[in-house]
KESEFI-580798 format. One record per residue: residue number from 1; residue in one letter; z, y, x negated of N, C-alpha, C in turn. Coordinates in nm, 3 decimals, padded with zeros to 5 digits. Example, Ala and Ser with C-alpha at 12.3 -4.5 7.8 and 13.67 -1.06 7.14 Angstrom:
% residues 2
<r><n>1</n><res>A</res><n_zz>00.780</n_zz><n_yy>-00.569</n_yy><n_xx>-01.319</n_xx><ca_zz>00.780</ca_zz><ca_yy>-00.450</ca_yy><ca_xx>-01.230</ca_xx><c_zz>00.780</c_zz><c_yy>-00.330</c_yy><c_xx>-01.320</c_xx></r>
<r><n>2</n><res>S</res><n_zz>00.708</n_zz><n_yy>-00.225</n_yy><n_xx>-01.285</n_xx><ca_zz>00.714</ca_zz><ca_yy>-00.106</ca_yy><ca_xx>-01.367</ca_xx><c_zz>00.787</c_zz><c_yy>00.003</c_yy><c_xx>-01.290</c_xx></r>
END
This chain:
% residues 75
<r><n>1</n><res>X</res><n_zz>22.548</n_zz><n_yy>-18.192</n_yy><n_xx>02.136</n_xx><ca_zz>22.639</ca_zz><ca_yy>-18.229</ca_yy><ca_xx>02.242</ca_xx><c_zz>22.560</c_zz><c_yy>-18.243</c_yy><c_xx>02.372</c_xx></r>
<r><n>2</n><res>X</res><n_zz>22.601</n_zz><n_yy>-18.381</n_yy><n_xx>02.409</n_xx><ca_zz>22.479</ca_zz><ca_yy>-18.378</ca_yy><ca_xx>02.592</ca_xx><c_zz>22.539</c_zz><c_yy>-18.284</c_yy><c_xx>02.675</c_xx></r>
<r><n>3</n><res>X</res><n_zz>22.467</n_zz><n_yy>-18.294</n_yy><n_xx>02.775</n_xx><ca_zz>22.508</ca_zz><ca_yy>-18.181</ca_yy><ca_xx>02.883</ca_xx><c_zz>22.517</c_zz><c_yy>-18.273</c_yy><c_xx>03.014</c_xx></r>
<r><n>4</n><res>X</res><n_zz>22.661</n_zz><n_yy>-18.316</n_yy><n_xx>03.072</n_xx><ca_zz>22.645</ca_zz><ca_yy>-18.364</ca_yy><ca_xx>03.197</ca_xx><c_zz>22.610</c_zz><c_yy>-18.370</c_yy><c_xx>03.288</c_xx></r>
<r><n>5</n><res>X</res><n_zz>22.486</n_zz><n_yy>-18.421</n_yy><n_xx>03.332</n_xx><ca_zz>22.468</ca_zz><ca_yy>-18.427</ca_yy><ca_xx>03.472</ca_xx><c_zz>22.538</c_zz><c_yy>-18.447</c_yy><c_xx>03.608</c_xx></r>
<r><n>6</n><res>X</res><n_zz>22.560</n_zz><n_yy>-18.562</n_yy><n_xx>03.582</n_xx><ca_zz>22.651</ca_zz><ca_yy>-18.584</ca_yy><ca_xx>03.706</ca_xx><c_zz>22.776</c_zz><c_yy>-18.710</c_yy><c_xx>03.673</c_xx></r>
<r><n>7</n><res>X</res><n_zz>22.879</n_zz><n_yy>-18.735</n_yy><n_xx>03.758</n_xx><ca_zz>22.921</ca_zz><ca_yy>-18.857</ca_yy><ca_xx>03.718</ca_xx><c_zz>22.978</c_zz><c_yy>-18.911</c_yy><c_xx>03.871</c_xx></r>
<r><n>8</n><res>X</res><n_zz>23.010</n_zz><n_yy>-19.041</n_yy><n_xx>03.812</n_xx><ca_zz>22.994</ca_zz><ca_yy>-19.102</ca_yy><ca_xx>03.958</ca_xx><c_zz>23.093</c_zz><c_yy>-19.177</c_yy><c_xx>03.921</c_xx></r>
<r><n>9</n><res>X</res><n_zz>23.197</n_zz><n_yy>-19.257</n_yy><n_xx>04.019</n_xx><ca_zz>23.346</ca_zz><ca_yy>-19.288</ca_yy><ca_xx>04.035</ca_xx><c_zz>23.290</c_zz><c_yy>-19.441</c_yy><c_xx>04.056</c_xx></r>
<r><n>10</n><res>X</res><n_zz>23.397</n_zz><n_yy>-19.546</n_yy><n_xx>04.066</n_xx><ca_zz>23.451</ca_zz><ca_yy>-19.652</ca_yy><ca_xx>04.131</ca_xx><c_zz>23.499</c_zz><c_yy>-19.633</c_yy><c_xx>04.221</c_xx></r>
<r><n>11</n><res>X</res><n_zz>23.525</n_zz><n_yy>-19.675</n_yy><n_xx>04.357</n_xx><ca_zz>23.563</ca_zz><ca_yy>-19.689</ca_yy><ca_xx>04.472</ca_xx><c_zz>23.724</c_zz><c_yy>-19.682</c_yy><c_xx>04.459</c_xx></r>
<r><n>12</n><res>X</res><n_zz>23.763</n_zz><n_yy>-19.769</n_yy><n_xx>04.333</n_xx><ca_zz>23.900</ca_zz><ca_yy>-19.773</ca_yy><ca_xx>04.317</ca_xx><c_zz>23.937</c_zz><c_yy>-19.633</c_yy><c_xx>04.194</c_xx></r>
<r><n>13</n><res>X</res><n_zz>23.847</n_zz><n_yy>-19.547</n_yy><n_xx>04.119</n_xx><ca_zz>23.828</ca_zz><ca_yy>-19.455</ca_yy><ca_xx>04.041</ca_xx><c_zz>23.898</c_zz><c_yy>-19.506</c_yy><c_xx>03.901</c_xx></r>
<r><n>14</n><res>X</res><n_zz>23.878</n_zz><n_yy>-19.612</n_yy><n_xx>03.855</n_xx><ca_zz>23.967</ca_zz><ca_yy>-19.706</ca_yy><ca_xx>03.778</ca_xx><c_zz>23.815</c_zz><c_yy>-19.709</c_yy><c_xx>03.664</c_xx></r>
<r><n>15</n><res>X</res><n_zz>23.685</n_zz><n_yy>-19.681</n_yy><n_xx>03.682</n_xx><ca_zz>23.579</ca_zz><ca_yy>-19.672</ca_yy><ca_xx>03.627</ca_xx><c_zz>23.502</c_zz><c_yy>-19.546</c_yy><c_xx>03.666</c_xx></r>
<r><n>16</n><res>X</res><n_zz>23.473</n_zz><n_yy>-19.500</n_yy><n_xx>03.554</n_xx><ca_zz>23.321</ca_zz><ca_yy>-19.356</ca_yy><ca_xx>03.599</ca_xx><c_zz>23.219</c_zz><c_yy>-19.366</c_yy><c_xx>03.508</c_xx></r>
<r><n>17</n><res>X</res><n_zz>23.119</n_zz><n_yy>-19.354</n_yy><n_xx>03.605</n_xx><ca_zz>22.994</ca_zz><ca_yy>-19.319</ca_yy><ca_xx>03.566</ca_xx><c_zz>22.932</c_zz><c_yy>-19.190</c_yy><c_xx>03.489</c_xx></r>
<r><n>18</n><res>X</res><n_zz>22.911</n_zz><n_yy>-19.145</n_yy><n_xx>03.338</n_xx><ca_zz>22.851</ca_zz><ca_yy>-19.056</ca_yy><ca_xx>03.325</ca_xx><c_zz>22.661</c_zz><c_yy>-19.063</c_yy><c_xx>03.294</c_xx></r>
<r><n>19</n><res>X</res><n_zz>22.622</n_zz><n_yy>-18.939</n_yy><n_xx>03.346</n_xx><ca_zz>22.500</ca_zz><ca_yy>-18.958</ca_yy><ca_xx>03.343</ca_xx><c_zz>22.491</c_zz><c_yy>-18.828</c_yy><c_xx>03.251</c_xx></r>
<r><n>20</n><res>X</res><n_zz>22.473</n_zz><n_yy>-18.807</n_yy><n_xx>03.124</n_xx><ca_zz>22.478</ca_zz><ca_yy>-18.688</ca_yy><ca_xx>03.038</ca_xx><c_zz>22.294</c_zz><c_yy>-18.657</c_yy><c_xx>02.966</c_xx></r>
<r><n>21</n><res>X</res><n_zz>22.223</n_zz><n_yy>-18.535</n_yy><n_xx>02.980</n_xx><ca_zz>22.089</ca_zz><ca_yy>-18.532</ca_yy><ca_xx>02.890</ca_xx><c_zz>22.118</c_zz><c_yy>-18.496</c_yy><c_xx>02.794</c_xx></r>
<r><n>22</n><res>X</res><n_zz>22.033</n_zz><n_yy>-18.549</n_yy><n_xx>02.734</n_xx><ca_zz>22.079</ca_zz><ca_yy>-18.527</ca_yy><ca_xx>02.547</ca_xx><c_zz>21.955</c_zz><c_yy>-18.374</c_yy><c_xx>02.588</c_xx></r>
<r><n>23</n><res>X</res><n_zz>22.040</n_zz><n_yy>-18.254</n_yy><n_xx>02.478</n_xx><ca_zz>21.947</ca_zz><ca_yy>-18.121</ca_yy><ca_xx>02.423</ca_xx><c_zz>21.831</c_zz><c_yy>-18.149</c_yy><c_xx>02.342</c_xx></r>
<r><n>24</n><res>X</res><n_zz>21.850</n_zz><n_yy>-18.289</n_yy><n_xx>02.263</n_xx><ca_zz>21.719</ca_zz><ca_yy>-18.261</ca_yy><ca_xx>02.154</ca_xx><c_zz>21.587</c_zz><c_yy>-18.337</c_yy><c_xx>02.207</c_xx></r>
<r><n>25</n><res>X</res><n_zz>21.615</n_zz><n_yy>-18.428</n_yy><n_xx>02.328</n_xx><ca_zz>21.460</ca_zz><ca_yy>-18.457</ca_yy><ca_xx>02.381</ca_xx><c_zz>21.455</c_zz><c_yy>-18.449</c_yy><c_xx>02.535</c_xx></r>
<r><n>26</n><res>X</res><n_zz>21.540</n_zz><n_yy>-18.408</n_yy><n_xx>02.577</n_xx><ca_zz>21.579</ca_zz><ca_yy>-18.372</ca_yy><ca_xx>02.753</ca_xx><c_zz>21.585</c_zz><c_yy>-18.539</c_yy><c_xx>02.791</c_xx></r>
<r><n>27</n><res>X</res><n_zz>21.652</n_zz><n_yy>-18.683</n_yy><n_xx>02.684</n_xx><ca_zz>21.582</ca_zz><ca_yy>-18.772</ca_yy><ca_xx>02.792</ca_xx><c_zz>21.802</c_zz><c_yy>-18.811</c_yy><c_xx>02.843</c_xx></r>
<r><n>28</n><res>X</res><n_zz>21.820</n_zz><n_yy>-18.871</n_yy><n_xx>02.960</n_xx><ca_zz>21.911</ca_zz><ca_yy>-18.874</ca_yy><ca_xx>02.996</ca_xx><c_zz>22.002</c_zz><c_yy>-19.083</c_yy><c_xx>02.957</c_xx></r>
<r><n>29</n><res>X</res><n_zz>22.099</n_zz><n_yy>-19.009</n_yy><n_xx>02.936</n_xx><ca_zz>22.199</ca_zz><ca_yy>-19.148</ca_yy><ca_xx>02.885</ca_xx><c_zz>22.289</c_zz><c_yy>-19.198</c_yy><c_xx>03.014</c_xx></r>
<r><n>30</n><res>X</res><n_zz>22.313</n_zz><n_yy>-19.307</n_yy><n_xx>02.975</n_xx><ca_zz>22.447</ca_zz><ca_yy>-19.336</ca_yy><ca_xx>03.086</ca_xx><c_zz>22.568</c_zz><c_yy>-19.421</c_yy><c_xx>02.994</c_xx></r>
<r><n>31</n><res>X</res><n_zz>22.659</n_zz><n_yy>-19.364</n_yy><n_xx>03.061</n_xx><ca_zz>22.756</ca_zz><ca_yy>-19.415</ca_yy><ca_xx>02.961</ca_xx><c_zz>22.879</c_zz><c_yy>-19.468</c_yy><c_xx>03.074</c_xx></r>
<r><n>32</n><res>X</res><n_zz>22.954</n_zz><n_yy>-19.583</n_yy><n_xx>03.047</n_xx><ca_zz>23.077</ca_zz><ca_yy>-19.626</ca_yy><ca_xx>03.174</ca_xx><c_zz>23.217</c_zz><c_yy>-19.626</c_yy><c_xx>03.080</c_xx></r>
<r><n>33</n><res>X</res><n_zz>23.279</n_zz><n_yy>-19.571</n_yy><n_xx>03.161</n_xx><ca_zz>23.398</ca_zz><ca_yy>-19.554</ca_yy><ca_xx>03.094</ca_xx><c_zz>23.543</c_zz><c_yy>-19.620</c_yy><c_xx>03.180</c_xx></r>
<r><n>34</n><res>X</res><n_zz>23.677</n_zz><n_yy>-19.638</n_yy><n_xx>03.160</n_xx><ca_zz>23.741</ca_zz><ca_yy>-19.680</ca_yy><ca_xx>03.208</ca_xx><c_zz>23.888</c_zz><c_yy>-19.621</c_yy><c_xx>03.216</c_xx></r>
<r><n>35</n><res>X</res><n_zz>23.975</n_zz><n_yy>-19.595</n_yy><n_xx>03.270</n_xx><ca_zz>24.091</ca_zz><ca_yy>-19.498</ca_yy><ca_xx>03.275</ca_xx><c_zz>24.169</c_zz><c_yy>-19.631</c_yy><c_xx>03.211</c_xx></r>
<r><n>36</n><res>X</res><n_zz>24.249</n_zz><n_yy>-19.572</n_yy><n_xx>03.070</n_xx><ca_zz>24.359</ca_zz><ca_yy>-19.605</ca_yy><ca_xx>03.021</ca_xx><c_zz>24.445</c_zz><c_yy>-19.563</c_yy><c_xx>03.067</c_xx></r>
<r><n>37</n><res>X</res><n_zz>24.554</n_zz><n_yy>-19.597</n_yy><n_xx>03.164</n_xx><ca_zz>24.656</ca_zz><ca_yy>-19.568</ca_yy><ca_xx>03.217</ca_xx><c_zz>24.808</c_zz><c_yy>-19.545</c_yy><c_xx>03.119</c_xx></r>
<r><n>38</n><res>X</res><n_zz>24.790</n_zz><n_yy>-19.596</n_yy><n_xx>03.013</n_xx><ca_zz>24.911</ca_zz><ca_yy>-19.600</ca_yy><ca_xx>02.853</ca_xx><c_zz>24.840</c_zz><c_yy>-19.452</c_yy><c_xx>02.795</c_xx></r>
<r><n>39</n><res>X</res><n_zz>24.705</n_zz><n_yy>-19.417</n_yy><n_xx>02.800</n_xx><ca_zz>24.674</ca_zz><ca_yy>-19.338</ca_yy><ca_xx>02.648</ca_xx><c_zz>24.689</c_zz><c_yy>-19.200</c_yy><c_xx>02.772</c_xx></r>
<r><n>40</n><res>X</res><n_zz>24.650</n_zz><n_yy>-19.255</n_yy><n_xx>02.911</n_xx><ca_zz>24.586</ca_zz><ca_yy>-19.158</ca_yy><ca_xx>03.001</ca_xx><c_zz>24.525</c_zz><c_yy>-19.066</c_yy><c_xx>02.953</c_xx></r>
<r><n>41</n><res>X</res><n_zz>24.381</n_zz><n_yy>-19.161</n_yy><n_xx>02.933</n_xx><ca_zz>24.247</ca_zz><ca_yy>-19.106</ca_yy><ca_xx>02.901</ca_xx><c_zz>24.130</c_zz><c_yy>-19.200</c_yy><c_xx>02.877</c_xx></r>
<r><n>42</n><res>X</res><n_zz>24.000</n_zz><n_yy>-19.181</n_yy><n_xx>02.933</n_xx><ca_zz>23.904</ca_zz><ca_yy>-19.235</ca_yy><ca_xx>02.968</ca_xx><c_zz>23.878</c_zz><c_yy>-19.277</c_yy><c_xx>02.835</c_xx></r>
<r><n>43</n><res>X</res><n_zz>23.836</n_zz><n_yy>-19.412</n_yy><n_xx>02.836</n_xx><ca_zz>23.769</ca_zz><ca_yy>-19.477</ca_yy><ca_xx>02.717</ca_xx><c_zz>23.639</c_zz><c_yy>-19.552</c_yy><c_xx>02.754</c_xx></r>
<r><n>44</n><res>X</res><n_zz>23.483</n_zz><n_yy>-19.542</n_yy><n_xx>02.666</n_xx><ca_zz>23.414</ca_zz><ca_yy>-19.569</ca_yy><ca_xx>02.658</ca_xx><c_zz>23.427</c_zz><c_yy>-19.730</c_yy><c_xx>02.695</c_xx></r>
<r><n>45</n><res>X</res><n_zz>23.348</n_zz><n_yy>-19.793</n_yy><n_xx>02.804</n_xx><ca_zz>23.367</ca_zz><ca_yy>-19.922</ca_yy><ca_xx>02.864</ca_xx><c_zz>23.206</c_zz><c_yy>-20.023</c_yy><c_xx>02.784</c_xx></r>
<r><n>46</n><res>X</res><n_zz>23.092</n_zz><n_yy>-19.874</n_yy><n_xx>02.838</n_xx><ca_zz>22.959</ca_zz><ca_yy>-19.959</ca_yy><ca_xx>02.808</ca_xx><c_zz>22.965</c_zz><c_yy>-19.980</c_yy><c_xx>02.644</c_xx></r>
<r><n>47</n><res>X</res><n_zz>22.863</n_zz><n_yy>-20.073</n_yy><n_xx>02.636</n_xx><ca_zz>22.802</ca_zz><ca_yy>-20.118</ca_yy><ca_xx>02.520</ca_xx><c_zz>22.654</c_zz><c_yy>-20.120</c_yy><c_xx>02.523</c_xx></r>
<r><n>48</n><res>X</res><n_zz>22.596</n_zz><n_yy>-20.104</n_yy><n_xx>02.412</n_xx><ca_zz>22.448</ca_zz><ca_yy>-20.070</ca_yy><ca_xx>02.431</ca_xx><c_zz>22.377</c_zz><c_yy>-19.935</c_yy><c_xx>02.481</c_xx></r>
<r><n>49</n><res>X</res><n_zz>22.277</n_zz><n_yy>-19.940</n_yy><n_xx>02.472</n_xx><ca_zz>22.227</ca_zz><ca_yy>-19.818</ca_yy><ca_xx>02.494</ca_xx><c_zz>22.132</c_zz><c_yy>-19.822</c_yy><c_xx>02.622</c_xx></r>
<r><n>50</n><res>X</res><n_zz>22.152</n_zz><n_yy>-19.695</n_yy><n_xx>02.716</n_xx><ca_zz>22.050</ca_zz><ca_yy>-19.701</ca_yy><ca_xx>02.815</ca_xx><c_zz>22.007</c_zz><c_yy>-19.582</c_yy><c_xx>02.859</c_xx></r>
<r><n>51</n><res>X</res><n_zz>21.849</n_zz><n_yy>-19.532</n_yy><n_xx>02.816</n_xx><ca_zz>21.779</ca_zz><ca_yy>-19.384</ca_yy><ca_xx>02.797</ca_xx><c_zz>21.709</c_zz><c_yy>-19.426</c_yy><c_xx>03.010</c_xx></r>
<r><n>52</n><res>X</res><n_zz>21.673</n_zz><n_yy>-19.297</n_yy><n_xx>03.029</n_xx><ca_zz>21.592</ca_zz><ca_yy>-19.288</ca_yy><ca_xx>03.111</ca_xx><c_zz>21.526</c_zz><c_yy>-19.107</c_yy><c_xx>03.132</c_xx></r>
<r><n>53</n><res>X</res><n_zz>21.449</n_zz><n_yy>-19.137</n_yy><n_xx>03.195</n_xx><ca_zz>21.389</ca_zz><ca_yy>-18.966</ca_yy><ca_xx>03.172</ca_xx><c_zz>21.401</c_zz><c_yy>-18.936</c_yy><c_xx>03.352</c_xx></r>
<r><n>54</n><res>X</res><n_zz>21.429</n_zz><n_yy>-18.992</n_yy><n_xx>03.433</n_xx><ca_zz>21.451</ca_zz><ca_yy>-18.937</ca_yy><ca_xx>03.555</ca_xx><c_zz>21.577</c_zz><c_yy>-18.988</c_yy><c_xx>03.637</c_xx></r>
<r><n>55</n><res>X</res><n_zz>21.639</n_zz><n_yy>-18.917</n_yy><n_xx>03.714</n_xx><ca_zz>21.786</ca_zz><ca_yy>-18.853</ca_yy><ca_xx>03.782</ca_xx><c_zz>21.816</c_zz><c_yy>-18.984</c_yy><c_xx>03.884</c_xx></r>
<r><n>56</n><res>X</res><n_zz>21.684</n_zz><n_yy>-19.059</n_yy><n_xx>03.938</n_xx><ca_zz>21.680</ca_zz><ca_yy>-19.162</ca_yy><ca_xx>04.020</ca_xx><c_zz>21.718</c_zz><c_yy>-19.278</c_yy><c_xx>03.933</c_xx></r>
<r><n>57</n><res>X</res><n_zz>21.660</n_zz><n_yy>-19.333</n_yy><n_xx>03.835</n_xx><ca_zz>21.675</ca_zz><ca_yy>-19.441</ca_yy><ca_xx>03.748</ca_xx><c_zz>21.783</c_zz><c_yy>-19.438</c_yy><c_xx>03.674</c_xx></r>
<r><n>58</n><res>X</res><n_zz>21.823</n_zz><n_yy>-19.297</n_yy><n_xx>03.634</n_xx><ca_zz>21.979</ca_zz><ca_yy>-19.335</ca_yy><ca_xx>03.575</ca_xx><c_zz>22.057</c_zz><c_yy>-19.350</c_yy><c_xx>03.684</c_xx></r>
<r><n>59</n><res>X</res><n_zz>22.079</n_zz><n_yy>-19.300</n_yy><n_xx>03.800</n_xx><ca_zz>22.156</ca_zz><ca_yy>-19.303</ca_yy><ca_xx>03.876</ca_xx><c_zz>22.166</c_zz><c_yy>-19.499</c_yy><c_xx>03.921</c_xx></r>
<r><n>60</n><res>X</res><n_zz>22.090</n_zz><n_yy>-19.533</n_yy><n_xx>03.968</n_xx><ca_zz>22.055</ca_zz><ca_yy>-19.696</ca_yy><ca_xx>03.978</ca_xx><c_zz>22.108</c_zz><c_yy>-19.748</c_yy><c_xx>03.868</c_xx></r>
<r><n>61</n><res>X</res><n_zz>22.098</n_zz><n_yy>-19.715</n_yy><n_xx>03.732</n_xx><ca_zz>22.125</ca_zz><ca_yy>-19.817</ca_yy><ca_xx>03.623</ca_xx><c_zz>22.261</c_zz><c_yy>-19.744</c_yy><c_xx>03.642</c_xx></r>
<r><n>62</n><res>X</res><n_zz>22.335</n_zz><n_yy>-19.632</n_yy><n_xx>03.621</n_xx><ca_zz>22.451</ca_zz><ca_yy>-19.636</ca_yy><ca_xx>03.638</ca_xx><c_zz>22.558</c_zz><c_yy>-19.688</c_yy><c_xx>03.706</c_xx></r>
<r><n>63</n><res>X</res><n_zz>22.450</n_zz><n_yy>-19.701</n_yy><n_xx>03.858</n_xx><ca_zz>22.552</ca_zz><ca_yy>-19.812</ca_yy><ca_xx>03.977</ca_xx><c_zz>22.538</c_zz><c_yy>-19.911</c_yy><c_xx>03.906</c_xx></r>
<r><n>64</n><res>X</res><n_zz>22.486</n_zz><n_yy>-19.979</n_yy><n_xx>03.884</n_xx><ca_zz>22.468</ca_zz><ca_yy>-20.129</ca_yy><ca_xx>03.843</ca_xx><c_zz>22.547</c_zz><c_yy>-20.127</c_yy><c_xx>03.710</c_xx></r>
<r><n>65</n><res>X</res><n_zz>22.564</n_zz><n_yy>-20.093</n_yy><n_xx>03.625</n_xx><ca_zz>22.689</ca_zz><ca_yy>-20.069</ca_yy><ca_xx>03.471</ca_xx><c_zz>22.778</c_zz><c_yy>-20.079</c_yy><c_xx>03.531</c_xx></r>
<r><n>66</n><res>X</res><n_zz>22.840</n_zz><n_yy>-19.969</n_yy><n_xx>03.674</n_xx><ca_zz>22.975</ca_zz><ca_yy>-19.989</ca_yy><ca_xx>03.732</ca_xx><c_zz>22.987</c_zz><c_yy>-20.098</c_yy><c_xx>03.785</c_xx></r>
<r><n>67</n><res>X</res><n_zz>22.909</n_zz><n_yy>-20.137</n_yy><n_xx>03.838</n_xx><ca_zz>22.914</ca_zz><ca_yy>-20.292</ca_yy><ca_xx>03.974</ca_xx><c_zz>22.945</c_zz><c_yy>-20.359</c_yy><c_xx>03.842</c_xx></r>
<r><n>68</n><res>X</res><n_zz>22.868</n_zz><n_yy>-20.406</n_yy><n_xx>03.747</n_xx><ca_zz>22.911</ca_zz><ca_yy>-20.506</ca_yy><ca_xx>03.652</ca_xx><c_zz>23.101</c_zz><c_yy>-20.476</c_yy><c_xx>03.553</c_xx></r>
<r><n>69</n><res>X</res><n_zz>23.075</n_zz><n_yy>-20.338</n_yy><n_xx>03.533</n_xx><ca_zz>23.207</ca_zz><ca_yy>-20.339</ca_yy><ca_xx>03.450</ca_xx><c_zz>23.324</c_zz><c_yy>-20.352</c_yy><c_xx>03.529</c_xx></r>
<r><n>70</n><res>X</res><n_zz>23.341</n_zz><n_yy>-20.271</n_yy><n_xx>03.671</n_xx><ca_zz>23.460</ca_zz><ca_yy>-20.275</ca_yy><ca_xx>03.762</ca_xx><c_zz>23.423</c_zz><c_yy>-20.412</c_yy><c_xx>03.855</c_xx></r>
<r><n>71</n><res>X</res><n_zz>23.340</n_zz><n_yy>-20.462</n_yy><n_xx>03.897</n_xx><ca_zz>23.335</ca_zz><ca_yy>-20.609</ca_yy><ca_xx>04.006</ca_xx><c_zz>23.365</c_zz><c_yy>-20.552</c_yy><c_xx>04.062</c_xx></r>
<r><n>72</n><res>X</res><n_zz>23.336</n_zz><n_yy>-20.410</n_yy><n_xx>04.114</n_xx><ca_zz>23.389</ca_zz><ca_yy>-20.373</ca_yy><ca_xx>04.291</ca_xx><c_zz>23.220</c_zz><c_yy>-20.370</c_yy><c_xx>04.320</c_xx></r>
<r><n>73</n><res>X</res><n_zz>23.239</n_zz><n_yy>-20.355</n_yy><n_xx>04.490</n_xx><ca_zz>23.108</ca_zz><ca_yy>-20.285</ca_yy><ca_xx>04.528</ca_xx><c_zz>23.108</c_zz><c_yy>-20.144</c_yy><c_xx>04.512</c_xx></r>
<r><n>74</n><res>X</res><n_zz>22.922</n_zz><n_yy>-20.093</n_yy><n_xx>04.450</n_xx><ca_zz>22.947</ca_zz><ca_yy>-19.950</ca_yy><ca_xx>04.493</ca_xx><c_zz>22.876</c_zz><c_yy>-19.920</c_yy><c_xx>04.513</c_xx></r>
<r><n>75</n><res>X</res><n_zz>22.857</n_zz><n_yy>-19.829</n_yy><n_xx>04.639</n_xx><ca_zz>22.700</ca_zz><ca_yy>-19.764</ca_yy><ca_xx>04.704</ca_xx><c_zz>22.657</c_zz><c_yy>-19.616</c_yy><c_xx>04.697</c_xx></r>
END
């Protein structure tokens, strides 16, 4: 089971960012998810896979997953 780092919102909170490290090689995932408002509950948005081993680079690839999945701005 990863262990969350951090997660990060949409402006409109309609999308979140998780940034979770996996236990078996410390390297960190990002995953985008999206609020089902019918199931009310977050469902997996990304596709594909995206590793990084430092807190700066996921955080960047995570803005950029949200900017693409929600089309809002986010800083």
């Amino acid at each position: 089971m990863p262990e969350l780092v951090k997660e990060i919102y949409s402006p409109s909170k309609a999308y979140k960012g998780e940034i979770n490290k996996r236990l078996r090689d410390g390297l960190l995932e990002i995953d985008v998810y999206f609020w089902d408002s019918e199931w009310e509950t977050w469902l997996q948005k990304s596709t594909g896979f995206s590793l990084t081993d430092n807190l700066n680079s996921a955080m960047a690839n995570a803005n950029e997953k949200l900017k693409a999945y929600s089309g809002e701005i986010i800083e």
